[in-house]
N, C-alpha and C positions, 0 to 999 in steps of 0.2 A: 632958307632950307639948306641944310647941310650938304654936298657936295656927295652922292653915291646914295644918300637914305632914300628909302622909298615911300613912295606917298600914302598918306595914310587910309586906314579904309575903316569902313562904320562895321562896327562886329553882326552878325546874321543873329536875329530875332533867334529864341531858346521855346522852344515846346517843350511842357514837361511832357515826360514818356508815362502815359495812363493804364494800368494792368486791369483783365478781366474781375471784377468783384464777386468775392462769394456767393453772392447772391444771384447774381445775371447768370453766371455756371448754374445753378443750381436748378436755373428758371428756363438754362439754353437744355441742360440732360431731363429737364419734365417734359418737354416739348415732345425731345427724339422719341422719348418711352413711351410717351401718347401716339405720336404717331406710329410706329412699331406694332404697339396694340392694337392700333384699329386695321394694320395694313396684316395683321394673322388672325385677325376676326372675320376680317374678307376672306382671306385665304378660308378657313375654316366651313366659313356659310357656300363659297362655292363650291370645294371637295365633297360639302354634304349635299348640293342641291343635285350635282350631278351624280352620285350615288346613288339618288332618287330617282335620277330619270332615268339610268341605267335600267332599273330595278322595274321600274312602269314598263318600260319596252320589254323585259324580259315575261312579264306579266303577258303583255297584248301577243308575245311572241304561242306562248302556252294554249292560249285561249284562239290567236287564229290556226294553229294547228289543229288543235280538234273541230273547230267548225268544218275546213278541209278535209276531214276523216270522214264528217257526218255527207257530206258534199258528194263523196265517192261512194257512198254507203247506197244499199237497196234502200225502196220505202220501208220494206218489212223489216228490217233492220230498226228503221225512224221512228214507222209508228210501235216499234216491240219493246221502245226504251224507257222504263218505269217513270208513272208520272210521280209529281213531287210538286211543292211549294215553296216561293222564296222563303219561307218561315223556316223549310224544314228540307234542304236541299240534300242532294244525296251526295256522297263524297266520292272521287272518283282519283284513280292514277295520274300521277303525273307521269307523262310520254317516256320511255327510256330516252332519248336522244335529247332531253333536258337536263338529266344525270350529269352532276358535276364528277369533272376529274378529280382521281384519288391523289391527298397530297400528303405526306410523309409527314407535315406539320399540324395537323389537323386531330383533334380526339375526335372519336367516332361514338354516336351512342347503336344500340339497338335498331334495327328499323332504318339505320342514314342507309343512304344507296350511291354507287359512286360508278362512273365508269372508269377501266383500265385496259390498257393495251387492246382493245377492239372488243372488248365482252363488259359485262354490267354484273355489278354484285351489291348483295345486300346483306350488310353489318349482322351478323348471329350473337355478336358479343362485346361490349365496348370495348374501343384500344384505341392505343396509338402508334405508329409506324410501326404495323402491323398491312406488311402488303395485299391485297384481296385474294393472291394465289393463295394463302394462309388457309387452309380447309378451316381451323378449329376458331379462328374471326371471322368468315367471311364466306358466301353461297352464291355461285355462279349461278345466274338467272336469266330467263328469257323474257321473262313477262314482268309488267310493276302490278302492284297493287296498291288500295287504296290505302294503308298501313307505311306504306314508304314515307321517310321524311327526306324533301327532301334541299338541304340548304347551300344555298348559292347568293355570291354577291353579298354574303354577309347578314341574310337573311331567309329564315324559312316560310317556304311556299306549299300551301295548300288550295287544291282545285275542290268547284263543286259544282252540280251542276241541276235545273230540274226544269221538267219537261210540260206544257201547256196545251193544250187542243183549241187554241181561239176560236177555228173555224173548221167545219168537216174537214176533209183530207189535206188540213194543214198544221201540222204541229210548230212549236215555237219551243224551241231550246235555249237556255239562260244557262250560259258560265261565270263563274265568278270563283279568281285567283283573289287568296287573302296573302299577302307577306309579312310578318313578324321581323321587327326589326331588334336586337335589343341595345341596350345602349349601357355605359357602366354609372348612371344615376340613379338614384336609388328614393321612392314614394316618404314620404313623413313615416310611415310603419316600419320603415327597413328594406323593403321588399323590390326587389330590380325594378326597373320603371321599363317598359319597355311600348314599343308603338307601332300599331298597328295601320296597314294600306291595303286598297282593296281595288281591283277595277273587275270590271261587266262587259258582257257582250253578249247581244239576243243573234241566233239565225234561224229564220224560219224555212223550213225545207214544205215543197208542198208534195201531194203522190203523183202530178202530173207534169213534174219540171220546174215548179214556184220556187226560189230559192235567192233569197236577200239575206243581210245582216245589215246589224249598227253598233255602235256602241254606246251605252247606254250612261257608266262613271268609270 
């Protein structure tokens, strides 16, 4: 060995350098997009499930208000209140203090009802941001009637109600909130597809102090 050279050394093993193939990309971006999909399919299914129970609660909210009305009520009141059948129930108001807030973004038809700044009015004319002081839109009002429509939560609510005599001086009152939901799908004929929800509640008031409820759906 030469004098100063240095000793030899065995050269380090070569990997070739291997790049992602067209295909593996193709097969890693179908994965992400699957997953994405189903991860705003979730998202989707629970903004709508909870819309629903929103919606239910604001239902049970309507219906135990007026059992609480009938609760304070004379009997003569109770038993003076028209009978009816579930076939053919009578329609009644929705409570002013259910009256949704009036929103600037909102088209109005005929008959919507809205509260504003501590008083309640009901639409004479359809509009939009069109404020309820507006005399030639809109009629300050104390009372509702059964004609009010009246839409909240993204869906309209109609109450009804009708009255049974099971047993002498005990009558049995049945509520029942319907909500209309509509949705932007549309039936095979063209025609908005929209879906309908309903809940019940019986309270029976007796003339000597009997006085329960349930719920029935």
């Amino acid at each position: 060995m030469l004098s100063g050279s240095s000793p030899s050394m065995s050269p380090r093993p070569r990997f070739p350098l291997r790049a992602f193939t067209l295909v593996e990309v193709m097969m890693a971006a179908t994965i992400v997009v699957v997953a994405f999909i189903g991860m705003i399919e979730a998202i989707a299914v629970m903004s709508s499930s909870m819309a629903h129970a929103r919606r239910q609660v604001f239902a049970s909210q309507i219906i135990d208000h007026e059992i609480e009305k009938l609760r304070s009520a004379s009997w003569n009141y109770i038993n003076g209140l028209p009978p009816a059948n579930v076939s053919n129930p009578t329609s009644i108001a929705i409570d002013l203090q259910f009256w949704p807030n009036w929103s600037a973004r909102t088209n109005y038809q005929t008959d919507n009802v809205v509260s504003f700044a501590g008083s309640w009015y009901r639409c004479l004319s359809a509009n939009s941001n069109q404020a309820p002081t507006n005399t030639l839109y809109w009629d300050e009002v104390t009372t509702a009637i059964d004609t009010d429509i009246v839409t909240i939560l993204g869906a309209q609510y109609v109450l009804t109600r009708y009255v049974t005599n099971p047993l002498p001086n005990i009558k049995e009152v049945n509520f029942t909130v319907t909500w209309i939901v509509p949705t932007s799908r549309h039936a095979a004929d063209g025609t908005p597809l929209n879906f309908s929800y309903k809940r019940s509640n019986s309270a029976w008031f007796g003339q000597f102090g009997l006085n329960l409820s349930y719920q029935k759906s």
